[in-house]
C-alpha positions as CSV (number, residue, x, y, z in Angstrom):
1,X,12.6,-27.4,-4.6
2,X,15.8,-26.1,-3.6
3,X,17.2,-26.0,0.5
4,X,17.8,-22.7,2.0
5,X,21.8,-22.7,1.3
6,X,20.6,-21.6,-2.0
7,X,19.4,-18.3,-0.9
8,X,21.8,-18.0,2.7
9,X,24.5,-17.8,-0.6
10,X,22.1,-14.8,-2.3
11,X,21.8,-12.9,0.9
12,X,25.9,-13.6,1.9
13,X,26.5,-11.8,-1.6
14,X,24.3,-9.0,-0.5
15,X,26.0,-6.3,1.7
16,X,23.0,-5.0,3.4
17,X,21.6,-8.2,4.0
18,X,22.9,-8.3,7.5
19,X,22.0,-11.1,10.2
20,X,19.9,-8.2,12.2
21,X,18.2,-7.4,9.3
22,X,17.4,-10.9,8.2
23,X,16.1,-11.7,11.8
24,X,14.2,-8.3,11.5
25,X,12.5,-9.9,8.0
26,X,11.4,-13.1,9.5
27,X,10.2,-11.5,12.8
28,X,7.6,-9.6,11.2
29,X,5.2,-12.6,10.6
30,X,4.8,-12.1,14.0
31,X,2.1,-9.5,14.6
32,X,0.4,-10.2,10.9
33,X,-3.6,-9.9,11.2
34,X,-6.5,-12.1,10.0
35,X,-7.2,-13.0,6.5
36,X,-11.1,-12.1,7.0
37,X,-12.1,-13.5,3.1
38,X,-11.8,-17.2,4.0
39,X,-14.6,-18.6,2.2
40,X,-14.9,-21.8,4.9
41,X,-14.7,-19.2,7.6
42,X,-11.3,-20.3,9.2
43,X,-9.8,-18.1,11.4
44,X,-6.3,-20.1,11.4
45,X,-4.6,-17.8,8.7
46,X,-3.1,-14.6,8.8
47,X,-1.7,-12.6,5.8
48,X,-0.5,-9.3,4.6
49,X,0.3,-8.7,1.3
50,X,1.9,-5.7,-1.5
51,X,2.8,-5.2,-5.3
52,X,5.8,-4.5,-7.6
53,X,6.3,-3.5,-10.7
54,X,9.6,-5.1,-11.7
55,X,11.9,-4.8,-15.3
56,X,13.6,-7.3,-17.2
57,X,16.4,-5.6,-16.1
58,X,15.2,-6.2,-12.4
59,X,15.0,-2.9,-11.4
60,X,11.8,-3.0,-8.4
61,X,9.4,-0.3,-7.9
62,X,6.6,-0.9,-5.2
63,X,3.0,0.0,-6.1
64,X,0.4,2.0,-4.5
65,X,-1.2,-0.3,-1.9
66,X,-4.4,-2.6,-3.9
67,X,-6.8,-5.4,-3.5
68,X,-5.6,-9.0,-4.4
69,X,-7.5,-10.5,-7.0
70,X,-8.3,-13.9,-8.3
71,X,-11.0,-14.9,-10.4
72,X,-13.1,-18.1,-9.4
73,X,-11.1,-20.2,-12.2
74,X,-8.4,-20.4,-10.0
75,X,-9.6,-19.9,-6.5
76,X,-13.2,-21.5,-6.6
77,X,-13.1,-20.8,-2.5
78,X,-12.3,-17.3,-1.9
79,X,-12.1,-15.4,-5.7
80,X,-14.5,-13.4,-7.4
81,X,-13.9,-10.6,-4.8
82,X,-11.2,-7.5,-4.3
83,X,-9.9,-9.2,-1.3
84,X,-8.0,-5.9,0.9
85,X,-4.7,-7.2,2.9
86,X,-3.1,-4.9,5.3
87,X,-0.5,-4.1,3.2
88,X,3.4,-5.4,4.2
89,X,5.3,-2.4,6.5
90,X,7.4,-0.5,4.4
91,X,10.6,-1.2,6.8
92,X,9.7,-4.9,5.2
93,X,8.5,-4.0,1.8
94,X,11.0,-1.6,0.9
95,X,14.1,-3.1,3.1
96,X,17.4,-5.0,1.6
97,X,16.1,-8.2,2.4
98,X,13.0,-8.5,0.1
99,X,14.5,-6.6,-2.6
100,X,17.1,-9.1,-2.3
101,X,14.1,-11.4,-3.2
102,X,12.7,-10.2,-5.9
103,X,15.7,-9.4,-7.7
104,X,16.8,-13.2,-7.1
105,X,13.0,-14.3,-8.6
106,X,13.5,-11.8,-11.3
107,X,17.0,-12.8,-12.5
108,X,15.5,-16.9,-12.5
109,X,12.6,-16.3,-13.5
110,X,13.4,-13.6,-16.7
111,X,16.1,-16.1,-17.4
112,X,13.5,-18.7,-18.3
113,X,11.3,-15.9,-20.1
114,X,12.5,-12.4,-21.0
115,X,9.7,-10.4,-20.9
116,X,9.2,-7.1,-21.0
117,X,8.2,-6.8,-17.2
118,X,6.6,-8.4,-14.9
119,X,3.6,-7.6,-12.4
120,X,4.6,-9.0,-9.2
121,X,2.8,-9.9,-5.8
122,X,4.5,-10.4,-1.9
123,X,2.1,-12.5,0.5
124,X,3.2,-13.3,3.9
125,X,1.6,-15.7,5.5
126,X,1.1,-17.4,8.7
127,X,-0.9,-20.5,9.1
128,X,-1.6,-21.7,12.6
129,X,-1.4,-25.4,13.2
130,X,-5.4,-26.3,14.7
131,X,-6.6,-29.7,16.0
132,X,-8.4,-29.9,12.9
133,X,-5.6,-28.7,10.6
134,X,-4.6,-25.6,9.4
135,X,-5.0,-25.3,5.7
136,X,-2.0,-23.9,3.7
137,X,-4.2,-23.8,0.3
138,X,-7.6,-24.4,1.7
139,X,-8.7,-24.0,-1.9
140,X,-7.8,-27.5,-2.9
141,X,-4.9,-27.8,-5.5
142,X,-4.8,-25.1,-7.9
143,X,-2.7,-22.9,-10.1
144,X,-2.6,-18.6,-9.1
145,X,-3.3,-17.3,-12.6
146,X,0.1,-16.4,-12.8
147,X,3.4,-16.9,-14.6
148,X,6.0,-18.1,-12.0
149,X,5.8,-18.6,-8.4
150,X,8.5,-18.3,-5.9
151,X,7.6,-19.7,-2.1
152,X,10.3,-19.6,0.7
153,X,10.1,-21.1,3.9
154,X,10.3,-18.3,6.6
155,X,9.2,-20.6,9.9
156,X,7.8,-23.8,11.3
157,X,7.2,-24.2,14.8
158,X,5.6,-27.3,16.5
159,X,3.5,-28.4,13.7
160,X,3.8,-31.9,11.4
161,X,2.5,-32.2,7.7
162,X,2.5,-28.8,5.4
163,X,4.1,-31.5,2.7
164,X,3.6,-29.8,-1.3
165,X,2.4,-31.8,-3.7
166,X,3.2,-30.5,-7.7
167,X,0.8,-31.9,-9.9
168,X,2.0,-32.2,-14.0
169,X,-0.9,-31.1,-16.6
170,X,1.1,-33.4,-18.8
171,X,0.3,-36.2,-16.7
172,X,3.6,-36.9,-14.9
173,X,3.2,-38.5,-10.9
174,X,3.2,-36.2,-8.6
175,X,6.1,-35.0,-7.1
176,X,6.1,-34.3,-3.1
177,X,8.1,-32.3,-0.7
178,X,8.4,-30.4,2.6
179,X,9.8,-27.6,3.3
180,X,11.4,-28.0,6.3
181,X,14.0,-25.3,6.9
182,X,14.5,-21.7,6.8
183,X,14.7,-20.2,3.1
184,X,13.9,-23.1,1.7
185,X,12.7,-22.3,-1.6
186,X,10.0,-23.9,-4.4
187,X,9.8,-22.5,-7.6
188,X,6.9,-23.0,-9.6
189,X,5.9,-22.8,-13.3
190,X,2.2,-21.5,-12.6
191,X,0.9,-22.2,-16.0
192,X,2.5,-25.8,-16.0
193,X,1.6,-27.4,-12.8
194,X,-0.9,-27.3,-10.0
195,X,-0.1,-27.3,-6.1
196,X,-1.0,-27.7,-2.9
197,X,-0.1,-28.1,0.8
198,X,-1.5,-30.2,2.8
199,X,-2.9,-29.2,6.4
200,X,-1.0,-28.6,9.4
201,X,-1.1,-30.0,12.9
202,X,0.1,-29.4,16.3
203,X,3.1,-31.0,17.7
204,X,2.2,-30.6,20.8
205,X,-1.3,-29.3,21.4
206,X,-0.2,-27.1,24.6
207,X,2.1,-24.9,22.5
208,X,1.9,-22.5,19.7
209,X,2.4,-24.2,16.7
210,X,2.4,-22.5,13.2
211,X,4.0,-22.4,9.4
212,X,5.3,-19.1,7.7
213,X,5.8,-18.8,4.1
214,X,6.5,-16.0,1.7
215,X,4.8,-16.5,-1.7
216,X,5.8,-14.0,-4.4
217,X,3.8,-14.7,-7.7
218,X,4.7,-12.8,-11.2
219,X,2.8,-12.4,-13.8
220,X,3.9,-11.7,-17.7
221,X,3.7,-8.0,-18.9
222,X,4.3,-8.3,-22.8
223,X,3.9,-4.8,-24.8
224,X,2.7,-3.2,-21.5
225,X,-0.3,-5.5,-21.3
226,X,-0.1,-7.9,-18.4
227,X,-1.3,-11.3,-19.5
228,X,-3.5,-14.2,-17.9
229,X,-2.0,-17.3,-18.0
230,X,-4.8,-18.8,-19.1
231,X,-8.5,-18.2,-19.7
């Protein structure tokens, strides 16, 4: 877990990374619909979503809009399906400011394990603080199926809890933290480690009250096969 100064430096070294555009970025979890697969029929989450194809030598090209897909090894509550997001606005998906992104993922996460290329997904998501708690990973803990994960902090408003909780195969103790401010960042050896968020709650029950996160996963391609991380 690393706090946001980390990537305010990345998008200070990025020209086009203006303080419009990053506003711009952030504003768009606004107006995000639905997630409509939610297997314990919450309505609290909403969530768009797109795909990259991205080099070792982090050059980024966006893919032709697709289903999400987890099998029900790693997402017992809502895989086994082609789940269809409305896909991220191409002012967003395309723009400076998530390139920016994934060429900062690429270069950490390449730097750890040059592969050939990687298969990469974007998820924005919003999840709106309830009485009852909204539920970041309402799948329990898990892993994605996936080589690395990369989750910024885009927004929270009126809402306690959403603490992560990085759970060892090895056996290590837990390790918990929040993220608390904009752009704060975790990064996340999928096929080491399992996570989870727990819920989150209203502040202040007469006012909005929500969390927004962008999770961007990637996922080995070696000898233009793309792997599972495990059976």
């Amino acid at each position: 877990m690393l706090d946001g100064q980390i990537l305010r430096n990345v998008f200070q070294s990025s020209s086009g990374c203006s303080t419009v555009r990053l506003n711009d970025f952030c504003d768009s979890w606004n107006d995000m619909p639905v997630d409509t697969y939610m297997g314990d029929r919450g309505v609290y989450r909403r969530r768009r979503h797109a795909a990259y194809h991205v080099s070792n030598d982090h050059r980024i090209k966006r893919l032709p809009h697709r289903p999400h897909y987890q099998t029900v090894n790693y997402n017992h509550l809502n895989g086994g399906v082609e789940r269809h997001f409305e896909p991220i606005p191409h002012t967003i998906a395309d723009g400076v400011v998530l390139n920016t992104l994934l060429q900062f993922a690429s270069a950490v996460f390449s730097g750890v394990d040059p592969v050939a290329s990687w298969f990469v997904e974007v998820h924005q998501f919003r999840i709106e603080a309830i009485e009852h708690g909204g539920k970041p990973t309402p799948e329990g803990a898990h892993r994605d199926g996936v080589s690395y994960v990369l989750m910024v902090l885009i927004d929270r408003q009126n809402v306690t809890g959403g603490e992560t909780t990085i759970y060892s195969l090895a056996g290590v103790p837990p390790a918990d933290f929040t993220l608390q401010e904009r752009f704060d960042i975790a990064l996340v050896d999928d096929e080491k480690v399992v996570h989870g968020v727990s819920p989150v709650f209203p502040k202040d029950g007469n006012h909005l009250a929500y969390r927004d996160v962008l999770v961007i996963t990637f996922r080995a391609e070696r000898n233009s096969v793309v792997e599972e991380s495990c059976p």
